[in-house]
C-alpha positions in Angstrom: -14.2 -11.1 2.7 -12.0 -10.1 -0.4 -14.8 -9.9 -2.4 -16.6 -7.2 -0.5 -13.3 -5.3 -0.1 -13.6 -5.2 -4.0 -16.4 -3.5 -3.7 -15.7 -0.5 -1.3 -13.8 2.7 -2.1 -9.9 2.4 -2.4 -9.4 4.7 0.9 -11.5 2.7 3.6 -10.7 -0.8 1.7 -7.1 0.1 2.4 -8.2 1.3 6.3 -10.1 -1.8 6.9 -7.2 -4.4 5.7 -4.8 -2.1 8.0 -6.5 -2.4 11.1 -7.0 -6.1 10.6 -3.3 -6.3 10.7 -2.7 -3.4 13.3 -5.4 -4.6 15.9 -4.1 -7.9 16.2 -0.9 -6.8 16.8 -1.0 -4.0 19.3 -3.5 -6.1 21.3 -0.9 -8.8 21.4 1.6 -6.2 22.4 -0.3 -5.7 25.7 -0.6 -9.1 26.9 2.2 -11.5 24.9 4.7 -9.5 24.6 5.7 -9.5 28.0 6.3 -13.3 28.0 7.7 -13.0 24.6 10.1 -10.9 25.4 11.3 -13.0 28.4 12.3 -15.9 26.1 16.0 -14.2 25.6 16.5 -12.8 28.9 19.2 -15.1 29.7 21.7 -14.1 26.4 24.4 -10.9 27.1 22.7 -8.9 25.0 20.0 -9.7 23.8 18.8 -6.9 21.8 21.9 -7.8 19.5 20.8 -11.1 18.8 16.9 -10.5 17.6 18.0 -7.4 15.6 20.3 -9.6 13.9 17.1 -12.2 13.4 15.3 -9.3 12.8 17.3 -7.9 9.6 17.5 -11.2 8.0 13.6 -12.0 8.6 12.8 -9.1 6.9 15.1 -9.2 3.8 13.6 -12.2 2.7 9.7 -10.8 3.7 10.6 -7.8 1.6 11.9 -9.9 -1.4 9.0 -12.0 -1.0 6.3 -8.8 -1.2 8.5 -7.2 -3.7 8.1 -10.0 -6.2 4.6 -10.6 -5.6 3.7 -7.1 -6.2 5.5 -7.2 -9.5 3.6 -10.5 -10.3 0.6 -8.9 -9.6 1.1 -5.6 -11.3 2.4 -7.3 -14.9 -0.6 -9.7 -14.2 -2.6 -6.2 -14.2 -1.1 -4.7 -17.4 -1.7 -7.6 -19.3 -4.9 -7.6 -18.4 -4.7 -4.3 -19.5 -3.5 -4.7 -22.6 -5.8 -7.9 -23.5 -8.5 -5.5 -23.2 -6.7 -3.0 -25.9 -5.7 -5.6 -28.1 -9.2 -7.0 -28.0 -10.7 -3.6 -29.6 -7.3 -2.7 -32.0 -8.6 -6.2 -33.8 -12.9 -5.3 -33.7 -11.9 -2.3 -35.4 -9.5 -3.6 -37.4 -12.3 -6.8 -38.5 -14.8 -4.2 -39.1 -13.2 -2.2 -41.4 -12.4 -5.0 -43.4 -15.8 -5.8 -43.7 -16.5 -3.0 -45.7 -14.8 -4.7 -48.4 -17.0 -7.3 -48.6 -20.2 -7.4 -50.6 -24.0 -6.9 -49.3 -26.0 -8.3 -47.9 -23.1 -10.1 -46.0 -21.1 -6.9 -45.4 -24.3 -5.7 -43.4 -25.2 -8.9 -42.1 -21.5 -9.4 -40.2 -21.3 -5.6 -39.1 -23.9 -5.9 -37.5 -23.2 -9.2 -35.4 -20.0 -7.5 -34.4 -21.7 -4.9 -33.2 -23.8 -6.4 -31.3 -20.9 -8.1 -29.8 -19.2 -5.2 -28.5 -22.4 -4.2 -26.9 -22.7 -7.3 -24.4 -19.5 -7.3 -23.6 -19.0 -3.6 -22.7 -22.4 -4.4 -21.0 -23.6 -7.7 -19.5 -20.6 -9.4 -20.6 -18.7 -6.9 -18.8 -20.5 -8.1 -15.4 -20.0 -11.8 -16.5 -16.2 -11.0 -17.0 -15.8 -9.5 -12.8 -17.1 -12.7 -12.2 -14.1 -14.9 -13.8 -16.9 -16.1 -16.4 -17.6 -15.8 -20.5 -20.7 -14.2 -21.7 -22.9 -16.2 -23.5 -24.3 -14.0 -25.6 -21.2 -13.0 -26.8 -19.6 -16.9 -27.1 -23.0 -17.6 -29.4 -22.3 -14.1 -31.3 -18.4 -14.7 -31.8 -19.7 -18.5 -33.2 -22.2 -16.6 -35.6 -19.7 -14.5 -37.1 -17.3 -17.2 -37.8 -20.2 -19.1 -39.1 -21.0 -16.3 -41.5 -17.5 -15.6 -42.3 -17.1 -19.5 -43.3 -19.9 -20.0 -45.5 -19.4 -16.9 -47.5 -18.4 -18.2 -50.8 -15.4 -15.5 -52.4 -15.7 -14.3 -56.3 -12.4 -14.2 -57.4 -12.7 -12.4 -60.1 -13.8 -9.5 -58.0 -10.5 -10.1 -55.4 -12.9 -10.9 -53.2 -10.9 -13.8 -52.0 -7.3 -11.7 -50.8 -10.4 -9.5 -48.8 -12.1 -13.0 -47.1 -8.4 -14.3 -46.9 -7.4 -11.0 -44.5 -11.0 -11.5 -42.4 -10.2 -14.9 -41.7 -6.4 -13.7 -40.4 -7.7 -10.9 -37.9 -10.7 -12.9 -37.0 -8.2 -15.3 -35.9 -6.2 -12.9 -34.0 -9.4 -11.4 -32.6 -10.5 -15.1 -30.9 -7.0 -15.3 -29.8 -6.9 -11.7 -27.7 -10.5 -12.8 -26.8 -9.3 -15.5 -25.2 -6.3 -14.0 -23.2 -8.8 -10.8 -22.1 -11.3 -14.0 -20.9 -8.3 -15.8 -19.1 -6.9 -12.7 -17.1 -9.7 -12.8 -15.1 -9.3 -15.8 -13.7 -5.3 -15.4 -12.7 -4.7 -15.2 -8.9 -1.9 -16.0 -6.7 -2.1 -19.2 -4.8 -3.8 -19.8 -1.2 -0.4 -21.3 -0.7 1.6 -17.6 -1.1 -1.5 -15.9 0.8 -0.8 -18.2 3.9 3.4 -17.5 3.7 2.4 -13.8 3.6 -0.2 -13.9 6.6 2.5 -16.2 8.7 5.4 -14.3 7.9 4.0 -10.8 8.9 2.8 -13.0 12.1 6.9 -14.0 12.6 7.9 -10.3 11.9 5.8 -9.1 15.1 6.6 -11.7 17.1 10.3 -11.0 16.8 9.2 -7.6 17.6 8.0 -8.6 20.8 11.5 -10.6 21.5 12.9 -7.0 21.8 13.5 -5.5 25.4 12.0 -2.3 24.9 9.1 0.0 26.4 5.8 -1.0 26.0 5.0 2.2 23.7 8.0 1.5 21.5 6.5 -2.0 20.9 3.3 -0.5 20.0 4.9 2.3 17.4 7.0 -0.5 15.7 4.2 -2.7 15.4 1.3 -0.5 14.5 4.1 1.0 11.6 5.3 -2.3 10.3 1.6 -3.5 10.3 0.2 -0.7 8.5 2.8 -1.2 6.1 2.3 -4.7 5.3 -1.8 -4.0 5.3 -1.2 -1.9 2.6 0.8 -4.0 0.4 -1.6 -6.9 1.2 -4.3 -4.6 -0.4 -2.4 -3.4 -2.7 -1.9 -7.0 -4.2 -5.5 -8.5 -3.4 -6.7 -5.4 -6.0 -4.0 -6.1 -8.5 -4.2 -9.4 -8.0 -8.1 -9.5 -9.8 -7.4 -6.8 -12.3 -11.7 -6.9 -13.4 -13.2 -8.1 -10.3 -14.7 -4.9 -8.1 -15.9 -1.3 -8.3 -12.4 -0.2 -9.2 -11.1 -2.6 -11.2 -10.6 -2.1 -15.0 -13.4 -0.6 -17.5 -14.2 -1.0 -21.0 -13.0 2.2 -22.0 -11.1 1.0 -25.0 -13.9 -1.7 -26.7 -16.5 1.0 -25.7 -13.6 3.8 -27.7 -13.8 1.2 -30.6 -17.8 1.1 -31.0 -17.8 4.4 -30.8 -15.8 3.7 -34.4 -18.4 1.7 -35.7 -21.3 2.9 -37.3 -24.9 2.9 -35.7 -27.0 0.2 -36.1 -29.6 0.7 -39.1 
């Protein structure tokens, strides 16, 4: 169900996840609420009492939402940045290439190229499904392979250039890596189910409430649509590559747009 969400426009994703939470609610408004709302009848004033439930319910719901939503959203800009860090070091290992000697200067250009091509292109369909390209896994292993059997000539300082390559290369695995692993972070079934029962507690202690039958149905449908949205909101964040909207390849695309065309 998430997963095709992912794949519709923001607007009616948003409207669908509403109305499963609005629905629901203002049906159960219709028939439950009237026994609901019996449950109290005998206390002086019962209002009082569920308002008072009411406002310390929500306090810790709203904490609860509040700090998931940050989660979600730094999950998202790291994300984010992985990808950005990812192309500072391409750029950064191809230019130092240039230092190197031919045929091998050639020879690893164009392997990184190549690289960035799958994975602002198949790989980038491999990565919105939580998984590595192989292509680019058996590309990244060729470049290290040719990086570690070039042989350095000193006397040329060829060895402080091959030195540096072996540095960024390292730091370009290691934002690999983290750009690989954000896909996969998530929050736990176990939050999900405190979110879905808690906004199931919020309306019932709506219904506890001695009020008009349209008054239950405004405070509902409002509170619902409210916590519909959030829910969305965080399911989105939550899988920052996964879906039509989620993030692009702008900035490795921006960096091979740096490099030079294949020969």
């Amino acid at each position: 169900m998430i997963d095709r969400l992912h794949q519709l426009p923001l607007p009616l994703g948003a409207v669908i996840v509403c109305l499963v939470f609005v629905v629901p609610t203002l049906i159960g408004s219709a028939l439950l609420q009237p026994a609901v709302g019996r449950l109290l009848r005998g206390e002086r004033d019962p209002n009082m009492v569920v308002g008072l439930l009411l406002n310390s319910f929500t306090l810790y719901y709203g904490v609860l939402l509040a700090l998931l939503s940050i989660a979600v959203f730094d999950n998202y800009g790291k994300a984010q940045d992985a990808v950005a860090r990812e192309a500072s070091s391409v750029i950064a290992l191809y230019r130092t290439f240039s230092g190197y000697p031919e045929p091998i200067r050639t020879a690893m250009s164009d392997t990184l190229r190549q690289y960035v091509d799958e994975e602002i292109g198949p790989g980038w369909a491999s990565q919105r499904s939580n998984r590595a390209s192989t292509r680019g896994t058996l590309l990244v292993d060729q470049l290290s392979r040719q990086l570690l059997d070039f042989k350095p000539n000193r006397d040329a300082a060829e060895d402080f250039i091959h030195q540096a390559a072996l540095r960024i290369f390292e730091d370009f695995i290691e934002q690999r890596r983290l750009r690989i692993q954000a896909a996969g972070t998530s929050i736990p079934k176990v939050i999900w189910a405190v979110v879905i029962v808690g906004a199931g507690l919020n309306v019932f202690i709506l219904w506890l409430f001695d009020l008009k039958r349209s008054t239950h149905f405004i405070l509902g449908g409002v509170l619902m649509i409210f916590v519909g949205l959030v829910v969305y909101m965080v399911s989105v964040l939550d899988r920052p590559f996964h879906g039509a909207h989620g993030l692009q390849p702008d900035d490795l695309a921006h960096a091979r747009q740096q490099m030079n065309p294949r020969p």
